[in-house]
N, C-alpha and C positions, 0 to 999 in steps of 0.2 A: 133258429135265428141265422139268416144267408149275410155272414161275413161281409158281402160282394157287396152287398146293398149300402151298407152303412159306410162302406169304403166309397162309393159311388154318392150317397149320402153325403162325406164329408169335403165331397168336391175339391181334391187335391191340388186342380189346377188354379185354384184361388192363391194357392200359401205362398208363391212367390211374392203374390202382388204387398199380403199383408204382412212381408219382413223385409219388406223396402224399406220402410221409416226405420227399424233396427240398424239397417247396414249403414244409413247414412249417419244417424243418430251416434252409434258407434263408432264408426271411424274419427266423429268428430269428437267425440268424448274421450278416444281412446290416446287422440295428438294432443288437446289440452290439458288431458289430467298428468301424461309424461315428460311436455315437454318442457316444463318449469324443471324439474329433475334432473332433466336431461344436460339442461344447459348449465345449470348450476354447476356440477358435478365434470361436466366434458367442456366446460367453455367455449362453444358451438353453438351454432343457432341451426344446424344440421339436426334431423329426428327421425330415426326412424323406426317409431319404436309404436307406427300404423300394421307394422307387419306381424306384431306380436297379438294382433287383436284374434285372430282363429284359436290362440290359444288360451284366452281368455274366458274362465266360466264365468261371466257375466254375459259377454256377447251369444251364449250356447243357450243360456238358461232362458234371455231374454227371448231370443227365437226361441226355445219350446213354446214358455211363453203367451205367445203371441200365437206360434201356431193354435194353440189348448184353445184362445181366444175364437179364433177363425173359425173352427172346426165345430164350438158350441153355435156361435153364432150361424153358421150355414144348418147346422142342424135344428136350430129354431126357427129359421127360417122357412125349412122345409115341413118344420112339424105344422107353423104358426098358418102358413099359406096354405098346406094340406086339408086342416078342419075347417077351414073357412073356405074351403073349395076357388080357392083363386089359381091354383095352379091346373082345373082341369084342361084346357086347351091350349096352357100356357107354348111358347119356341123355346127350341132348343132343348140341350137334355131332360130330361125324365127326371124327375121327384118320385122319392118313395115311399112316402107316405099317402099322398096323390095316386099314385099307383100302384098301392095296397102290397108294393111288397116289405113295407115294414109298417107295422099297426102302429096308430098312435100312443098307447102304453110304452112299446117298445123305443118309441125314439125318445118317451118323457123319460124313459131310465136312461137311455146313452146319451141324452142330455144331464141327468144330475150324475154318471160317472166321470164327465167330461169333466163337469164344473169345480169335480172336489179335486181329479190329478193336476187340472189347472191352478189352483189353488194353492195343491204342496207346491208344484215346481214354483211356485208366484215367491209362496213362504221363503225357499231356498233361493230364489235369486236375491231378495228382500235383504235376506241375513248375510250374503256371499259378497254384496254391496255396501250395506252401513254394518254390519254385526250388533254388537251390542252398544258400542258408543253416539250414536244416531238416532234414539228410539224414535223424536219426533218426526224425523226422515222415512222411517219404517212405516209408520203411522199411517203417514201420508200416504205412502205407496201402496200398502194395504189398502186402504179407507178407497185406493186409484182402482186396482184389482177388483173390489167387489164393483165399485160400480163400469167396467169395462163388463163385469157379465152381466148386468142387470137389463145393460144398454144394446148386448149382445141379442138378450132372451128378448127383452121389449118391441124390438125392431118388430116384429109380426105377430108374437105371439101376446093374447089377452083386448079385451075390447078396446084399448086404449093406444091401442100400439101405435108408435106415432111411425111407424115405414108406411103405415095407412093414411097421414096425414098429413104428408108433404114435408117432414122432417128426416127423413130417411139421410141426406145430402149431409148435413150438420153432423148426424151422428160418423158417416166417413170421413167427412174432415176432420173432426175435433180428432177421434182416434185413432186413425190410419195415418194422419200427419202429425197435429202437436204432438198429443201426448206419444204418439209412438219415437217420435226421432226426439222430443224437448226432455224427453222423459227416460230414455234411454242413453242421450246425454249427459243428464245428471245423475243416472248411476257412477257416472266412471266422475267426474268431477266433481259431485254436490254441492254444485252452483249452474247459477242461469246466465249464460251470453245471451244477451239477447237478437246479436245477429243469427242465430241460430234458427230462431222462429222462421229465415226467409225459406233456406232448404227446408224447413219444416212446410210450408204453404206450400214450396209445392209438390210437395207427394202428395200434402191431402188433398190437393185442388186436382191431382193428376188420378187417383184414387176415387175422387167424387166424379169424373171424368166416366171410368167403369160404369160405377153406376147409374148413371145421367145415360150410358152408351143401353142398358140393360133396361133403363126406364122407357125410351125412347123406343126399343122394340117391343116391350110391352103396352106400348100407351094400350090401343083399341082392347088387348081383355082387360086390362086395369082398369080403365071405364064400365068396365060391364058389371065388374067383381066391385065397384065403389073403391079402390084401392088409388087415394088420389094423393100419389107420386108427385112430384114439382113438376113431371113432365105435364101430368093430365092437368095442372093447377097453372100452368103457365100458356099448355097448346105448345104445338110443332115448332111453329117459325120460333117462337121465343128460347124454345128449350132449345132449337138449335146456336142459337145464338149465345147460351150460356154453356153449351156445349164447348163453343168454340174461344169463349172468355175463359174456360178453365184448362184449356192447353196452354194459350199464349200467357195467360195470367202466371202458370206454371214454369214456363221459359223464363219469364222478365224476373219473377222473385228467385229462382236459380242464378241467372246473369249478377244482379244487384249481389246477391253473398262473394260470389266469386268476386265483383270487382272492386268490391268492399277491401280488399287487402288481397290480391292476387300475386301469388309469389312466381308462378309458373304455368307459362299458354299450355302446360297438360290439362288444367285444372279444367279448362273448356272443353276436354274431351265429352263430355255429356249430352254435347251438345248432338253426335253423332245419335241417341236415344230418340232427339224430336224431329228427325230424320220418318223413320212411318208414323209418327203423331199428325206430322203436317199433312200425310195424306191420308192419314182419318178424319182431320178436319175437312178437305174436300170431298172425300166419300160422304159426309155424313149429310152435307152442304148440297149433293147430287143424289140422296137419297128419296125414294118414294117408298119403294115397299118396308115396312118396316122390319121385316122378319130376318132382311137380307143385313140386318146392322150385327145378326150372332156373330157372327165371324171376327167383328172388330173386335166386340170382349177381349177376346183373346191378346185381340196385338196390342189393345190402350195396356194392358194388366203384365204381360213380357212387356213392353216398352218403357214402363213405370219399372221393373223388376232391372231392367236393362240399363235406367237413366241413373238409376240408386246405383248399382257396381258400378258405371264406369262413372261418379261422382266420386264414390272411394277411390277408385282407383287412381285421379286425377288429384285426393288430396296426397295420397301415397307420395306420387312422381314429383 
């Protein structure tokens, strides 16, 4: 079994993007569940008690977490895409199941090893957050847990898979936004603001973004393979358009939280993040070959990892 493979397999350079909703989720969860405490106690409306969040094993657990999540999910993906031969002439890096340097047996085991240390660490952050006094809290999060891997594994893998049916989008949004930041949230508080959902929308809109960017260089083998993405189900000109509705869409629900209650112009430091977004919207706007959009992957997914810290770091200041 080559190590290298399954390390390459679990395509590390994804994990930034999917602990973006943690970081933001967190810092925001980590000012409202202290700051009531805080000010009780110091008679101040001064907090700073965002700096304590690194030390925190909920924010740790939560990223393993999420990573355990990531790392099944790319590896279903690779398994799912591989036996259904959609990845043979696929751009950009190599698949290895696809190219037979890991047998499909082999990835269905480092798929159900993934699923069950996913599972303790899920356990452990579960009890580290409600303990014993919260069981229906626990419940829930469990009952959140299995179906994040269900939604993980489904994506491509089994005839039914809806990444084959133009539902791919939905499943990044819902998980890469809500539940990752509304949900990480309410670990530290166990309560819902519901201004919360705005930074929630847009990581997942900036996150389906990736995607949407990954479809769109896929369309022509996605056609070939039947694998019909919202790009293939909507066509070029439309997907670019929805391309460019899920950046800006992404900026205005950011803008609206911050000025929701804006205590300080750092808060807008974020704003530095939609800085190369903007011009991946015109890259993508002046695109013809589609092969030439790998590259963006890269910047939508650090930009998104980039928009998330300095969100924090502008509740911080």
């Amino acid at each position: 079994m080559d190590v290298k493979s399954f390390i390459k397999a679990a395509r590390l350079r994804t994990l930034p993007l999917s602990i973006s909703g943690i970081i933001v989720g967190s810092i925001l969860g980590s000012h409202d569940s202290f700051l009531p405490i805080y000010e009780k106690y110091f008679n101040t409306t001064i907090c700073v008690s965002e700096t304590s969040i690194l030390q925190s094993p909920i924010f740790w657990l939560a990223i393993l977490t999420t990573i355990g999540f990531q790392v099944l999910s790319n590896f279903a993906n690779d398994y799912g895409d591989g036996i259904k031969g959609s990845d043979k002439n696929r751009t950009g890096e190599a698949r290895m199941v696809s190219s037979g340097s890991i047998t499909p047996k082999q990835m269905k085991s480092a798929m159900k090893i993934t699923t069950i240390v996913t599972l303790i660490i899920a356990l452990l952050l579960i009890y580290v957050a409600f303990g014993s006094d919260n069981f229906g809290y626990s419940i829930f999060f469990l009952g959140l847990g299995i179906a994040s891997i269900a939604a993980a594994i489904k994506y491509t893998v089994g005839n039914s898979a809806y990444g084959y049916s133009g539902f791919g989008d939905v499943f990044v949004f819902i998980f890469f936004g809500l539940v990752s930041v509304v949900g990480s949230y309410f670990l530290y508080t166990k309560h819902i603001d519901f201004k919360i959902f705005l930074p929630a929308i847009s990581i997942g809109l900036l996150s389906t973004a990736v995607l949407n960017l990954n479809n769109l260089r896929d369309e022509i083998e996605d056609k070939k393979n039947n694998k019909n993405t919202l790009v293939v189900k909507l066509g070029n000109k439309k997907a670019k358009k929805y391309h460019y509705f899920l950046i800006f869409g992404a900026l205005v629900t950011a803008l609206m939280y911050v000025f929701l209650d804006i205590q300080s112009i750092y808060e807008l430091i974020f704003l530095v993040a939609f800085i190369p977004l903007i011009k991946n919207v015109k890259t993508v706007a002046q695109n013809t070959i589609p092969a030439e959009l790998d590259g963006e992957l890269k910047k939508v997914a650090l930009s998104t990892f980039l928009f998330a810290v300095l969100f924090a770091i502008g509740q911080v200041l």
